[in-house]
C-alpha positions in Angstrom: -20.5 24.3 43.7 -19.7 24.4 47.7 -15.6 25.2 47.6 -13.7 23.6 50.8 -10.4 24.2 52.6 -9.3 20.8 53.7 -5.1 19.9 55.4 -3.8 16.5 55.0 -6.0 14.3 57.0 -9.3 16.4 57.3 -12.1 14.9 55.7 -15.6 16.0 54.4 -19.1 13.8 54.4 -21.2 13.5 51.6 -25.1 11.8 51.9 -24.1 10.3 55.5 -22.2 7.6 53.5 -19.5 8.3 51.7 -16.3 9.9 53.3 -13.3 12.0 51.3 -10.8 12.4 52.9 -7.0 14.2 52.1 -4.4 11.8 52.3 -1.4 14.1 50.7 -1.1 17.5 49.4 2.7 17.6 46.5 2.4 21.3 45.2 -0.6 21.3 42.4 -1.3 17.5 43.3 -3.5 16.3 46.1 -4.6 12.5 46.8 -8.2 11.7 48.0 -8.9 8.8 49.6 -12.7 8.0 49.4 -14.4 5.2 51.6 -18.2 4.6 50.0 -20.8 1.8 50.2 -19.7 -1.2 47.8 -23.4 0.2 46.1 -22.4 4.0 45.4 -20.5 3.8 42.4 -17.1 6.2 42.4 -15.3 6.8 39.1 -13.1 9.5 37.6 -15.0 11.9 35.7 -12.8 11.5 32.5 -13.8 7.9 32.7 -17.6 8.3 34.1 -17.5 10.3 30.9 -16.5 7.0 28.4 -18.9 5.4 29.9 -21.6 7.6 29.4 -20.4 8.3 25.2 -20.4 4.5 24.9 -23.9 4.6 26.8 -25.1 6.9 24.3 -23.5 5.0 21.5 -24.9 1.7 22.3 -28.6 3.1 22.0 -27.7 5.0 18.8 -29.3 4.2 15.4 -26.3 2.7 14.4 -25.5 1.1 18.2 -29.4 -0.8 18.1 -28.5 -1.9 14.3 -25.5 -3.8 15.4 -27.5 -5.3 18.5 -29.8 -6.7 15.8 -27.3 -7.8 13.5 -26.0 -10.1 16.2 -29.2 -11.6 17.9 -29.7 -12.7 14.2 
């Protein structure tokens, strides 16, 4: 993991296309402002993480069973 000291309204570069930038620091609380390509997906990890469980359920056993059961 690369660890970087950033102020209020430095940014870093990531792949040449997608800029972070810090938009305000409130004691343990900082706001990121990220500017991406409408094509690079950006989530929060709690939620990249829902979407990855219900990835994982949809091509369970179980998931493909209930596909089947509604295509009849």
């Amino acid at each position: 993991m690369l660890a970087l000291s950033r102020k209020k309204g430095e940014a870093i570069i990531v792949n040449n296309n997608v800029e972070i930038t810090i938009l305000e620091v409130k004691g343990d609380q900082v706001k990121i402002g990220i500017s991406a390509p409408k094509e690079v997906p950006v989530y929060r990890k709690e939620v990249y993480a829902q979407i990855q469980q219900a990835n994982e359920e949809a091509v369970s056993a179980e998931g493909l069973a209930a596909l089947a059961d509604l295509l009849g």
